[in-house]
Every structure is written in C-alpha cells, then in structure tokens.
C-alpha positions as CSV (number, residue, x, y, z in Angstrom):
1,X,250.2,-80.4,109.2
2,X,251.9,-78.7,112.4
3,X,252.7,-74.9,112.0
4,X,256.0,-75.8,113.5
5,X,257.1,-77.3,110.5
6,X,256.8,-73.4,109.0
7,X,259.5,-72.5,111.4
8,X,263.2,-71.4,110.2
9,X,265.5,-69.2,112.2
10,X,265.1,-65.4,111.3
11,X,268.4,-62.9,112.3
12,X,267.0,-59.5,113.0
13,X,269.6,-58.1,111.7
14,X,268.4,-59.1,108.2
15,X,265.1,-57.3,108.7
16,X,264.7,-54.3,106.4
17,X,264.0,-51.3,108.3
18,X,264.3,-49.1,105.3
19,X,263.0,-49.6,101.6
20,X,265.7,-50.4,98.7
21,X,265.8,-47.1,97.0
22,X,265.3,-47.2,94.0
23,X,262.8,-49.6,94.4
24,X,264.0,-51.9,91.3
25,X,267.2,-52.4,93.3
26,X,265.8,-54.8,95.7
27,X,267.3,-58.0,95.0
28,X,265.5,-61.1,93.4
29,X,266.3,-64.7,93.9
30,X,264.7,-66.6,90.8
31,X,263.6,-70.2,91.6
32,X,265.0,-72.5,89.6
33,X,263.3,-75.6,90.5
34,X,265.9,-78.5,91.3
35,X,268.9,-76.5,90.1
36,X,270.3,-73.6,92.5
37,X,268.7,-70.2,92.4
38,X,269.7,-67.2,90.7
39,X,269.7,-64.3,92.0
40,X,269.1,-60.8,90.0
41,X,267.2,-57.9,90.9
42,X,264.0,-56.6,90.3
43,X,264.9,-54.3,87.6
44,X,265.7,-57.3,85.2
45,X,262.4,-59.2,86.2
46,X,261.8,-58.2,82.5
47,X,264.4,-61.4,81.5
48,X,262.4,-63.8,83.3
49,X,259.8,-62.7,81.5
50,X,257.9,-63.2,77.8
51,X,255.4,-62.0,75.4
52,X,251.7,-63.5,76.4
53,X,252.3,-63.0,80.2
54,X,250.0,-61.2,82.2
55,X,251.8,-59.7,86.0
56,X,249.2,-59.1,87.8
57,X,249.5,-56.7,91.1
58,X,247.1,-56.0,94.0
59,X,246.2,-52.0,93.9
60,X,244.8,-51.4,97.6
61,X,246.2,-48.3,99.4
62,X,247.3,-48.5,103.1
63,X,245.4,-46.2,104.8
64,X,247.3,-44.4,107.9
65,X,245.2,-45.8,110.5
66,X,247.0,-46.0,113.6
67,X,245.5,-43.2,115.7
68,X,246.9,-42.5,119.2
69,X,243.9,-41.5,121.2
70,X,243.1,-40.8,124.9
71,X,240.5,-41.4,127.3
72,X,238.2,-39.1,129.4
73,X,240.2,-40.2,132.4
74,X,243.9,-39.7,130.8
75,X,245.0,-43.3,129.7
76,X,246.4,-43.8,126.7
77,X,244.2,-45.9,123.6
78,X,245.9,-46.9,120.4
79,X,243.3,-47.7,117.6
80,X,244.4,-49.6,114.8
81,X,241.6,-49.3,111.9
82,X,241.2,-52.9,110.2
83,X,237.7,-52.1,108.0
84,X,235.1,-49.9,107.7
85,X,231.8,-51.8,108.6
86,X,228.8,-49.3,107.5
87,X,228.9,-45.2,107.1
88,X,231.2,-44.5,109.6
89,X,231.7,-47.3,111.6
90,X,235.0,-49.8,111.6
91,X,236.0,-52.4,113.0
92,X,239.2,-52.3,115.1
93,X,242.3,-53.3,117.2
94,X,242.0,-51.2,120.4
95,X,244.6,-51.5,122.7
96,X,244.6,-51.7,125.6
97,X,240.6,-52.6,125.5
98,X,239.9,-54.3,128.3
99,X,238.5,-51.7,130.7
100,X,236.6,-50.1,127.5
101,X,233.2,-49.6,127.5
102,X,230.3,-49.3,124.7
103,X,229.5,-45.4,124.6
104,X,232.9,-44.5,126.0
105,X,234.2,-41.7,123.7
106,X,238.3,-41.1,123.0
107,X,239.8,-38.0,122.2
108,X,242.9,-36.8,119.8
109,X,245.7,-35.0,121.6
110,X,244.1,-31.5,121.2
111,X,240.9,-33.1,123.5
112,X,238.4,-33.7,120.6
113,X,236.4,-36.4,120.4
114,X,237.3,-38.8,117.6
115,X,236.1,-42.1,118.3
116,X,233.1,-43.7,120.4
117,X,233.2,-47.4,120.9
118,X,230.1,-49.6,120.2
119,X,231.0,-53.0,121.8
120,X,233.1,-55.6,121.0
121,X,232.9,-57.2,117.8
122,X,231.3,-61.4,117.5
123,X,234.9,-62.6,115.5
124,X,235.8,-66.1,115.6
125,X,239.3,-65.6,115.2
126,X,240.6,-62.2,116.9
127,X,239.3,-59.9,119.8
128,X,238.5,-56.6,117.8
129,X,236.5,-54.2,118.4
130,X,233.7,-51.3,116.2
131,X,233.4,-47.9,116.8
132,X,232.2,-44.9,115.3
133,X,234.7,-42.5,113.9
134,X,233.7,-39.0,114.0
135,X,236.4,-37.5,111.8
136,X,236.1,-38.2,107.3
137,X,238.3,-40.3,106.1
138,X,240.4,-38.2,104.3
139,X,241.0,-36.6,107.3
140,X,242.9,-40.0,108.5
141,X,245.4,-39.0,106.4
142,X,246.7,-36.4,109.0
143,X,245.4,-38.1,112.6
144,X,247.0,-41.4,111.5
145,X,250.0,-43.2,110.9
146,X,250.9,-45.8,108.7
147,X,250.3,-48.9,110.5
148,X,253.7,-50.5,110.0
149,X,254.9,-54.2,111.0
150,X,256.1,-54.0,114.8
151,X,259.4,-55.5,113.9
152,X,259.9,-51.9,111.6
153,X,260.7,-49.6,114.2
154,X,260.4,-45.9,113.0
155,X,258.2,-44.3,110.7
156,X,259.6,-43.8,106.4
157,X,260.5,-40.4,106.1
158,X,258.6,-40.2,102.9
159,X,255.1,-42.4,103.4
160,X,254.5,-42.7,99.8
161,X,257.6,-45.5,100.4
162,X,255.0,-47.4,102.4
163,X,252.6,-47.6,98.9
164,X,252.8,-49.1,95.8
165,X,252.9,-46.8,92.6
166,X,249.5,-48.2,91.6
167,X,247.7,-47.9,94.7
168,X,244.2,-46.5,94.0
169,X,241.8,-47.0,97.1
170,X,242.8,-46.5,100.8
171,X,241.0,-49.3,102.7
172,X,244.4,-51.6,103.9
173,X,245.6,-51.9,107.0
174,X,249.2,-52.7,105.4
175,X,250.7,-52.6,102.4
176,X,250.7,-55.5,99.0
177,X,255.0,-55.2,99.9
178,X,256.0,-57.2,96.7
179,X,254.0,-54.7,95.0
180,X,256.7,-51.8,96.5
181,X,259.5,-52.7,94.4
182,X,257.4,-51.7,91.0
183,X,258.0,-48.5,89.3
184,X,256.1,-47.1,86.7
185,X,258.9,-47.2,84.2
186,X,259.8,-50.6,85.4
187,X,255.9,-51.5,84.1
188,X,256.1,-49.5,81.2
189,X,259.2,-51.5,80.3
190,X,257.0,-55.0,80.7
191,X,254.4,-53.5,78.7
192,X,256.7,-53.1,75.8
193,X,258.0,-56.6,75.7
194,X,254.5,-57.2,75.9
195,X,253.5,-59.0,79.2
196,X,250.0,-57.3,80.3
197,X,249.7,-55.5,83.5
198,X,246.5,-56.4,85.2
199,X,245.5,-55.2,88.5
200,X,242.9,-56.6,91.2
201,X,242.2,-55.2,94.9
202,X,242.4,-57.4,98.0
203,X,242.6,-55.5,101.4
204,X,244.9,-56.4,103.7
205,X,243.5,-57.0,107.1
206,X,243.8,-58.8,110.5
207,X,245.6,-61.7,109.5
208,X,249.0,-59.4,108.9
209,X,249.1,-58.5,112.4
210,X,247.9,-61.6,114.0
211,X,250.2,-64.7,114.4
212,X,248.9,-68.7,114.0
213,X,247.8,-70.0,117.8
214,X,247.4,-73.1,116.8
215,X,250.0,-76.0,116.7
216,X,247.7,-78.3,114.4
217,X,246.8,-75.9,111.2
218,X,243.1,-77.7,111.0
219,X,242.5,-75.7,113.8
220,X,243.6,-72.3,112.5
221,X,240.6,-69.8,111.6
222,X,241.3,-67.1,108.8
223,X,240.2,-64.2,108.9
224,X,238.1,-62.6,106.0
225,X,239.2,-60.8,103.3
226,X,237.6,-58.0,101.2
227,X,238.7,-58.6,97.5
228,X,237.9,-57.6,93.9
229,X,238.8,-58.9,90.6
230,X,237.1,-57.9,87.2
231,X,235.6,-59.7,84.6
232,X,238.5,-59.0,82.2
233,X,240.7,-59.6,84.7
234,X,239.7,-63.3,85.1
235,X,238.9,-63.9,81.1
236,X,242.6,-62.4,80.6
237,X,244.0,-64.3,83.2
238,X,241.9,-67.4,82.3
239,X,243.3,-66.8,78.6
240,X,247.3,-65.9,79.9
241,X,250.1,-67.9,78.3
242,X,251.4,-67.7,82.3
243,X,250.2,-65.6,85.2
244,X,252.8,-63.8,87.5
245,X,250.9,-63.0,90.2
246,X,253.2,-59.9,92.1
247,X,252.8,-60.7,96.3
248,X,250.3,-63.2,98.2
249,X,247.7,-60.9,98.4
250,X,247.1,-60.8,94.4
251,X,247.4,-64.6,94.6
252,X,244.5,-64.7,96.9
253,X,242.4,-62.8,95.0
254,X,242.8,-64.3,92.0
255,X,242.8,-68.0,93.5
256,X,240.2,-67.0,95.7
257,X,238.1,-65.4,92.4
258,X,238.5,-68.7,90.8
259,X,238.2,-70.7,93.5
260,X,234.6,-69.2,94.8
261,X,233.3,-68.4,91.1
262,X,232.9,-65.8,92.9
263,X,234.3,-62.1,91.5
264,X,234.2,-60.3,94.9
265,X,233.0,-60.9,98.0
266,X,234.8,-62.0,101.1
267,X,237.3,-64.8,101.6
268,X,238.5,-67.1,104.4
269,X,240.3,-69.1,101.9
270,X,243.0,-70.9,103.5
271,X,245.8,-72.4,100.8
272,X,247.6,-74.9,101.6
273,X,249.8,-78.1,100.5
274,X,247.0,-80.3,98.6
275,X,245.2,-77.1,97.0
276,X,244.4,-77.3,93.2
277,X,246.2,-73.6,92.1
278,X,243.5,-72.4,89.2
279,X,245.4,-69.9,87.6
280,X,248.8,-68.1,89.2
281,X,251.9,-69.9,87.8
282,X,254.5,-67.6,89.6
283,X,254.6,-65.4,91.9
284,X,256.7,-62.7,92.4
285,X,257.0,-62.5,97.0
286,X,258.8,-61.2,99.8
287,X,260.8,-63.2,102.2
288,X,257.7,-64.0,105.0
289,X,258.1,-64.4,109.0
290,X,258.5,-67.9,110.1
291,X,255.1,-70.0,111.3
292,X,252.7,-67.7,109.1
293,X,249.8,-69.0,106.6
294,X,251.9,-67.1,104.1
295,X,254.9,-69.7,104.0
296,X,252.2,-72.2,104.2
297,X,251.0,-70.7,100.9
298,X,254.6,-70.8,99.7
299,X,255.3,-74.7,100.1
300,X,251.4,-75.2,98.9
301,X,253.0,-73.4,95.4
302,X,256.6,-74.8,95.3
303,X,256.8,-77.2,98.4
304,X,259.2,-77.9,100.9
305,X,262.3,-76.4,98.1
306,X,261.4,-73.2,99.6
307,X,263.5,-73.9,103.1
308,X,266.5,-74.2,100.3
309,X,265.7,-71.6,99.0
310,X,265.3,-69.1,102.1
311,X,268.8,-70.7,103.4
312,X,270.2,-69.1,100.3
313,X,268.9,-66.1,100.8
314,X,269.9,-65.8,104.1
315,X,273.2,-67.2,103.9
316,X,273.9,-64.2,100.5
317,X,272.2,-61.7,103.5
318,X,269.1,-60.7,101.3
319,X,267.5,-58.3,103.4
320,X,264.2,-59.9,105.0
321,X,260.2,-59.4,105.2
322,X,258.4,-56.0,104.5
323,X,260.5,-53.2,103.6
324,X,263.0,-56.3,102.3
325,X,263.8,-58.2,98.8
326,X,261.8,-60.3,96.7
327,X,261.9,-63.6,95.2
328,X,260.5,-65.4,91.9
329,X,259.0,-68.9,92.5
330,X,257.7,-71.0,89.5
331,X,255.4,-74.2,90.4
332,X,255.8,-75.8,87.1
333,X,259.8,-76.0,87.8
C-alpha cells in the first residue's frame, strides 16, 4: 500500500483559518454507508445518537510551546516543545539546528537565558532535538505560542479557541480538533439522553507536524505516542452498546489500550486497512490533509467510501482540516 493512493486534491481556500463560532455550528457530514451522506451539524449529533452509547473524547491540553528564541551571536531559533523527557528536559523541533551545539544556551527577546541544548536526540523517525528549559512550565504559558498547523496563518484572538472544553493537562503539541466543536451544554445534553461521556488522554506529538517520506507505507516509522486510558474507561467501553470515539487521537488510545493490553504506556501503533478495530464503532473526525497516516486510519475504519465521501464535502464547500468541520463515519454501515 502506496501513500499516493491517500492523495486527493485540497483547495486552500477551503482551509479554516478561523474556528465555527459557536462551536456546535460546525457542519457534520453523517456517513451513511452505501447510501449518500447527510449532512447536519454538530449541535444535532445528539440524533445520531442513543441510550447505551459511550462518546468518548481525548482531554490533553495544547501547551503554547512555540518559543521564538535567539542565539548568543544574534540569529534567530524557533523551538517547538514536542515532550518533556525528565525534570526539565524536552525533547524538541529546533529550527534552524544545524549549526547548534550541545551547551549552547538561547535567550528570550529581553536576553535571558531560557534554553540550553543537550545534543541531538537518537529518533528513528525525525531529527529532534533535547534541551533543558530553564523557565516552569506554567511560565510557557506567556513565553509561548500555540503551536498552530502551518497552513493556519495568524494566531486565534482568544487561545482558549485552540482547546477543547475538557482539556485538563498541558502536555500537546496540538490540539484533539474534533474535540473543538464540543460544548459543555452540547455534553450535558448527551448525558441526558443518556449516552456516557468518557474521557482518555493521548498527547499529540511529532507525527502532526511531520508528513509520510515514504512512497511504500511498510516503510513508514511512527512516532511514539504518550497515552492514558483508565480502567473504567476500558470495562465501560468494553461493556458499550456502541463506542463513538470523538477525533483519531481518542481512537488511538483506546485501540491502542486494547490493542497492547496495555492501559498506558507509549504507542507506535500504526492502523491501517487489515487492522482488527477492538472497540471504536464511529468516530466522530475532521476533514485530514491528503497522504497522512490519518486518512490511512480512515479507509482502515470505513475503506475506500471515504474518497466519496470527502468529494461531497468538498463539492457542498465544508470548510477543511483543523479549525474546519467534522464528519460521522460508522464501520458497521
């Protein structure tokens, strides 16, 4: 399988550069199997919807960790925080990095130092980089920017739009975006038809920024992921008339949980056509860049309907990728 075949033609001016406000108005094309879509928007998610399901979201919050920085010398470092590795080490995208040396210290705008590289990290699949941070982490928060997509342009005027509602630890270097277009009154609402909100943590890394080298996708190397999923989260979900898992990153986690036996820990799993799904039955996604693992993932849970399905989408002028709309798939349909 050729990543080529994940290919489909993108027009930029259907990328989102602002959030849907309110958030439940971001439009929802329902899968519908063999018959055409429908198309809805979140806000009525509840319709697709029935007692004895569990929507399940991923609760990581993005942690502002684009720092502009300068060296001793006067040229310009950006530092992109991926993971913290021990105390107050992380590992990194440093760019540029090629002339940077371990022990070579950067300083913020006002000439502190901030950051002092240790070397260049042994990854198998990306040229990153740990250093020592010399500022707390809650401190970040006003050094740091939110590390946005490149093809979103400017900064949100409020940041908060670049978080879910239920985002609880800031560890992710971007944000769970299906999880964007929940409200808490949209959840309360599910709660009383009586679908259980469940909530797991998988943090974001490398893999969002980085796109597929490779032509043949043997050869592709994924990254490791951070995730965490409960006890009670698995029995519930085990138990679930249907699980709606809400993005790909709560489908990992969960599938990965499942997959591993494992109920945290690190994943590289890689899912793809042929993979044996354990427990999500829909999933609740964004429209994804062409030639990514994600729409890989997407034809592993629905197959190749999904090109149909994105043609729709695009020719109605759903607005695309991160800040965009969502869609419902079902892999039973």
């Amino acid at each position: 399988m050729f990543i080529s075949d994940f290919d489909y033609d993108l027009p930029n001016e259907l990328i989102a550069q602002t959030a849907a406000e309110p958030r439940t108005s971001a439009r929802l094309l329902i899968d519908r199997g063999d018959s055409p879509p429908a198309h809805s928007v979140v806000e009525r998610i509840g319709n697709e919807l029935r007692p004895g399901d569990v929507v399940v979201v991923n609760n990581t919050k993005v942690l502002p960790a684009r720092i502009h920085l300068n060296r001793e010398t006067g040229g310009k470092v950006e530092l992109l925080l991926l993971e913290p590795i021990a105390n107050n080490e992380w590992e990194c995208l440093l760019r540029p990095g090629g002339k940077l040396r371990p022990g070579e210290q950067l300083f913020s705008a006002s000439g502190d130092p901030m950051v002092t590289v240790i070397g260049r990290r042994d990854s198998p699949s990306a040229a990153t980089f740990a250093v020592s941070v010399d500022v707390k982490e809650e401190d970040l928060f006003h050094f740091g920017e939110l590390p946005l997509p490149p093809y979103i342009t400017q900064q949100p005027s409020d940041p908060d739009r670049y978080q879910t509602v239920f985002a609880d630890r800031a560890a992710s270097a971007a944000a769970p975006t299906a999880g964007l277009h929940l409200t808490k009154d949209l959840i309360a609402e599910l709660e009383h038809l009586g679908v259980r909100i469940l909530e797991v943590e998988l943090i974001v890394g490398i893999d969002t920024f980085r796109p597929v080298e490779v032509e043949n996708l043997d050869d592709h190397v994924m990254h490791t992921e951070s995730y965490r999923v409960s006890q009670k989260v698995l029995d519930e979900a085990s138990r679930a008339d249907r699980v709606i898992a809400v993005g790909t990153t709560s489908t990992r986690a969960l599938e990965s949980a499942a997959t591993r036996n494992e109920l945290s820990g690190r994943t590289d799993l890689f899912i793809r056509p042929g993979y044996e799904w354990k427990l999500v039955d829909l999933m609740m996604t964004n429209f994804h860049q062409p030639r990514t693992t994600l729409l890989v993932m997407i034809e592993a849970f629905i197959g190749r309907r999904w090109r149909r399905l994105y043609e729709e989408a695009i020719s109605q002028k759903y607005r695309m990728l991160s800040f965009g709309d969502a869609m419902l798939l079902d892999r039973h349909r």
